[in-house]
N, CA and C atoms as a LAMMPS dump frame, in Angstrom:
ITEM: TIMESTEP
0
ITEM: NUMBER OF ATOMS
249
ITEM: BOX BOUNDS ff ff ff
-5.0000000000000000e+02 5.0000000000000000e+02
-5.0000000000000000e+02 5.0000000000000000e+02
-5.0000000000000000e+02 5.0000000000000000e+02
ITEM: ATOMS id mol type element x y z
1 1 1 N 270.766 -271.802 112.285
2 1 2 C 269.821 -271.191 111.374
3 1 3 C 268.426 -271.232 111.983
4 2 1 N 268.099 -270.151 112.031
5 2 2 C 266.538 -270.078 112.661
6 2 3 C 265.246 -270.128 111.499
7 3 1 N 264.481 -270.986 111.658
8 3 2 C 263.389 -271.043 110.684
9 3 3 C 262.419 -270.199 111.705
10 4 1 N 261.754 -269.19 110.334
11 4 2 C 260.849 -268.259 110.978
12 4 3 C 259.388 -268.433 110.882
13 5 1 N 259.086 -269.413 109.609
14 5 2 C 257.876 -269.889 109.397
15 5 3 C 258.11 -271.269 109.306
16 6 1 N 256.783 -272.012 109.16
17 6 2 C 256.774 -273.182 109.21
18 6 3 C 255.87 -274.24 108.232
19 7 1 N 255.704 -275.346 107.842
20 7 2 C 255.06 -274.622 106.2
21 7 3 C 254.251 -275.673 107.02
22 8 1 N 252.896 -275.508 106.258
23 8 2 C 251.783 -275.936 107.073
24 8 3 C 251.395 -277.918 107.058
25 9 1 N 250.901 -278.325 107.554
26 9 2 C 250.925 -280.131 107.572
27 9 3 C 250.187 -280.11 106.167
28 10 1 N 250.508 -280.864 105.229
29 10 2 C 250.185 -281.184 104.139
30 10 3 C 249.42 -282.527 104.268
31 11 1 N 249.682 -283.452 104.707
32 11 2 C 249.414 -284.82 104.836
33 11 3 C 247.899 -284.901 105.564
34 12 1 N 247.546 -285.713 104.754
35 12 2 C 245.439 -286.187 105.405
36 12 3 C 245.701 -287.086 106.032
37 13 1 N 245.71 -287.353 107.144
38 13 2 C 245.266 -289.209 107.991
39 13 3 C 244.007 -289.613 107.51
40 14 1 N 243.837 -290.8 107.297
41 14 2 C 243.02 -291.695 107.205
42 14 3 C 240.825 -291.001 106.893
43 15 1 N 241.11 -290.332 108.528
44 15 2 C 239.888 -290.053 108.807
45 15 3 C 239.563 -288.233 108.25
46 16 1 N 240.476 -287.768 107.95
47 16 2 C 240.465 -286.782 106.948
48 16 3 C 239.848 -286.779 105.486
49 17 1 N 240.44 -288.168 104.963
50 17 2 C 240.148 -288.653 103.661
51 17 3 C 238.848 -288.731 103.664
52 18 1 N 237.982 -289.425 104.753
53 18 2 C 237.323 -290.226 104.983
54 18 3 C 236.054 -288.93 105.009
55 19 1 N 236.224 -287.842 105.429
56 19 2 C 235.543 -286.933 105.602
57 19 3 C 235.36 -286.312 104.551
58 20 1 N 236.666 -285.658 103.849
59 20 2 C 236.625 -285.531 102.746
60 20 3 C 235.962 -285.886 101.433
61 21 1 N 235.854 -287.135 101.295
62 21 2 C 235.503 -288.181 100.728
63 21 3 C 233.716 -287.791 100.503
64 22 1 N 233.59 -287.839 101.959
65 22 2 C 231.695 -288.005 101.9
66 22 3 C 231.23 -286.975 101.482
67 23 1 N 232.246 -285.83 102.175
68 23 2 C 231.948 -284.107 101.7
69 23 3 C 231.962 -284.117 100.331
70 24 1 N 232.477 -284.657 99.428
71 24 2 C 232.736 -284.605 98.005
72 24 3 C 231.197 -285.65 97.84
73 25 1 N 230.906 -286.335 98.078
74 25 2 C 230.028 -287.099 97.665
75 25 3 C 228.791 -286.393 97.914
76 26 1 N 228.703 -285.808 98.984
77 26 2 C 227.308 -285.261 98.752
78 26 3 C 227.032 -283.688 98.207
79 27 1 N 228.292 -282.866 98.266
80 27 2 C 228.28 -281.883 97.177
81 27 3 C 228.34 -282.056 96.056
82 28 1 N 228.56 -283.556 95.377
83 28 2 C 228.634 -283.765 93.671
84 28 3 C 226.859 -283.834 93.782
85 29 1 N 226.791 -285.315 94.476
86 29 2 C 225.282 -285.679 94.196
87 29 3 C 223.867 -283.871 93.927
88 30 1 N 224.604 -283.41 94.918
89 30 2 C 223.774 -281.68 95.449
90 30 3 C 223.717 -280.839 93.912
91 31 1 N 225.215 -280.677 93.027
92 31 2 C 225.364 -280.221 92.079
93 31 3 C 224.963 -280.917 90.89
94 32 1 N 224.922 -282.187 90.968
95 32 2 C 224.392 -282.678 89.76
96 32 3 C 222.876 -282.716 90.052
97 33 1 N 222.213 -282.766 90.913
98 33 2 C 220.751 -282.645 91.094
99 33 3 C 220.173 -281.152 90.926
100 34 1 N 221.088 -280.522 90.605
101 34 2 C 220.531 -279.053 90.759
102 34 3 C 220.644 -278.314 89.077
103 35 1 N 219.245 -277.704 89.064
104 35 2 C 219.399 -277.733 87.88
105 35 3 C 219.937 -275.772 87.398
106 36 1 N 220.322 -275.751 88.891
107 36 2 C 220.865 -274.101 87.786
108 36 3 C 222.358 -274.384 87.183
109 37 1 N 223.147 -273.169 86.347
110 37 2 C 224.087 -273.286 86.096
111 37 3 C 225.195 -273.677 86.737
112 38 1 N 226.108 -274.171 86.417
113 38 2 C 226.928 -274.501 87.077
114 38 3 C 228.613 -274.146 86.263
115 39 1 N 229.652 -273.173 86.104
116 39 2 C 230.178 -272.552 85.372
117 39 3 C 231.265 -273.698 84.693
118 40 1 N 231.246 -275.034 84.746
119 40 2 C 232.336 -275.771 84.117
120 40 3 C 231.33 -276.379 83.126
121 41 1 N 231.711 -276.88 82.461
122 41 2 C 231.08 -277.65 81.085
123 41 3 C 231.248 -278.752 81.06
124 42 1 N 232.326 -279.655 82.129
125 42 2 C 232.166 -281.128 82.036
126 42 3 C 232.993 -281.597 83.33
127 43 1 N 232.328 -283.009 83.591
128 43 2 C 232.756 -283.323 85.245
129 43 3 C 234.002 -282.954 85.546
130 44 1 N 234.861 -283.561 84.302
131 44 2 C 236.296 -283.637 84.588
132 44 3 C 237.27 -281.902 85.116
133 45 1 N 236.315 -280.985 84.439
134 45 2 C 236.642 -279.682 85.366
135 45 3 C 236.013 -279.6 86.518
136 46 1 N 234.883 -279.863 86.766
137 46 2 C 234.09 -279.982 88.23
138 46 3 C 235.231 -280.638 89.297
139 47 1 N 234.99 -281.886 89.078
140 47 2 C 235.389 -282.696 90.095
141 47 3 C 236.777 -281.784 90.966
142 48 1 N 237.944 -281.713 90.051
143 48 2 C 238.621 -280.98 91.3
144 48 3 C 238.268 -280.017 91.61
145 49 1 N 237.695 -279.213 90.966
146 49 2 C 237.596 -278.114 91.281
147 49 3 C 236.435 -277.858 92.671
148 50 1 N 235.508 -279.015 92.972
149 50 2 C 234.859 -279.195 94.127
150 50 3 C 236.29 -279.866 94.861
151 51 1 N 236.635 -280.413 94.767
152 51 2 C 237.527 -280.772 95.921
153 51 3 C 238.857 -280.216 96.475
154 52 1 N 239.067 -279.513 95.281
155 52 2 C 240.05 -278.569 96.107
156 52 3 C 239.324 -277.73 96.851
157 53 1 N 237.952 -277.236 96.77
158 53 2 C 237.172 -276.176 97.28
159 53 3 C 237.15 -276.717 98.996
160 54 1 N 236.653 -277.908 99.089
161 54 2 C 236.606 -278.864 100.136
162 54 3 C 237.772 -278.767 100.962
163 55 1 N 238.945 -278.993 100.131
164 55 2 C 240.564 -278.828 101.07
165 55 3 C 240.512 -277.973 101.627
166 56 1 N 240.52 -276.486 100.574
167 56 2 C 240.54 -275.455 101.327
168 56 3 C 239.997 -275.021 102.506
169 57 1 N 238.247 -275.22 102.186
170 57 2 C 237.363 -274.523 103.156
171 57 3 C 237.803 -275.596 104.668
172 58 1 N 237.896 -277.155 104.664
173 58 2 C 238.356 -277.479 106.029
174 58 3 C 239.63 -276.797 106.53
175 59 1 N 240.64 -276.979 105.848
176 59 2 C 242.026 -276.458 106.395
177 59 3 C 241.53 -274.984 106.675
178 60 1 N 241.489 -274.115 106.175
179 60 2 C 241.217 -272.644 106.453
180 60 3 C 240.469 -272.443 107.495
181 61 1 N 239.253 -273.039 107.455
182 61 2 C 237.781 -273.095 108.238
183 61 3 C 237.997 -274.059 109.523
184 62 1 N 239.28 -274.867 109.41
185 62 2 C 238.987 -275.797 110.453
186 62 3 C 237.798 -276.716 110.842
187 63 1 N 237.067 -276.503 109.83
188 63 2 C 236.009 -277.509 109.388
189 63 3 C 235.747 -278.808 109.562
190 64 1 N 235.708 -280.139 110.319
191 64 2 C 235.176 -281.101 109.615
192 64 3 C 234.193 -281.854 110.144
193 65 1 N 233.248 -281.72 109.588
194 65 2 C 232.057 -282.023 109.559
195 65 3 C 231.847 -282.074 107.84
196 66 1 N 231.194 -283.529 107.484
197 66 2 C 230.694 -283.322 106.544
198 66 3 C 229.857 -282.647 105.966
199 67 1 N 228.958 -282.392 106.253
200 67 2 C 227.64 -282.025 105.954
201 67 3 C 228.234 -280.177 106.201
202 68 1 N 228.356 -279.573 107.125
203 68 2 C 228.888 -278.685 106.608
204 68 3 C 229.901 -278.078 105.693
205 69 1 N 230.837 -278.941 104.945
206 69 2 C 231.76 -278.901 104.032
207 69 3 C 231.035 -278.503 102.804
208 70 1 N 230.062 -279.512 102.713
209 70 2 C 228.807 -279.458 101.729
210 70 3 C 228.198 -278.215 101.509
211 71 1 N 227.547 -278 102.767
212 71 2 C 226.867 -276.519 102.796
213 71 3 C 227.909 -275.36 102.656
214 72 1 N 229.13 -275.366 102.717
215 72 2 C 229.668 -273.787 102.659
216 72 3 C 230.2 -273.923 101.221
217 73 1 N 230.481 -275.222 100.474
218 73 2 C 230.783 -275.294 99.259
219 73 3 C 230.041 -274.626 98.385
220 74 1 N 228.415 -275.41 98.125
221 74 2 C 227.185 -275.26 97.818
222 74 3 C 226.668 -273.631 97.716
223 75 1 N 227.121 -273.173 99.039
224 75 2 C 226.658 -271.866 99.25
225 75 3 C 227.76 -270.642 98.369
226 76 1 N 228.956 -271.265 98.063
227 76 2 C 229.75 -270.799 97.051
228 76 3 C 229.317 -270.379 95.942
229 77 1 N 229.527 -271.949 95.177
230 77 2 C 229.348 -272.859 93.974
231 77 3 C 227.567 -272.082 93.222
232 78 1 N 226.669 -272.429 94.195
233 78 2 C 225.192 -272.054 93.907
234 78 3 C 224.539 -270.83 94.897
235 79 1 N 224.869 -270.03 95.158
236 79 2 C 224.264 -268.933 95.64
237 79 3 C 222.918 -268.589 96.211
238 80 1 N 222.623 -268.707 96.855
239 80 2 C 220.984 -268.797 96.976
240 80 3 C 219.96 -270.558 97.314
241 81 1 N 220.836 -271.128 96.601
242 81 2 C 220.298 -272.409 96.546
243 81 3 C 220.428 -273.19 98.411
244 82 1 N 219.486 -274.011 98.719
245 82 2 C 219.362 -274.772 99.818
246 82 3 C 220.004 -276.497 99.524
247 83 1 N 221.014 -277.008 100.464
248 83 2 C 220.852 -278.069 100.266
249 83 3 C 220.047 -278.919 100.614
């Protein structure tokens, strides 16, 4: 049986998390300091919803760098806004 696709690595090592992690920390701190709208009404919708944003944009983007995780989130999330 020939497999034709291959389904993509799911699993974070350590230093993934770790990136992840800070990227989430300084795009919360960025969004809660900012006083335009922000379209959820309470953390508990925020929170994943920044961090799945985060999964995505590294895996897709090949991304990791914190600080840019931040900025392409940000530049999503708030439009116009500078971090």
């Amino acid at each position: 049986m020939m497999v034709l696709l291959r389904q993509p690595r799911h699993e974070l090592d350590p230093l993934d998390l770790e990136i992840l992690e800070r990227a989430f920390d300084a795009t919360w701190a960025a969004v809660k300091g900012n006083d335009r709208h922000v379209e959820f009404e309470s953390d508990e919708g925020l929170e994943p919803s920044l961090r799945r944003e985060l999964i995505e944009i590294a895996y897709f983007n090949e991304v990791s760098d914190p600080e840019t995780l931040r900025d392409m989130v940000l530049s999503k999330l708030l439009p116009g806004s500078k971090p």
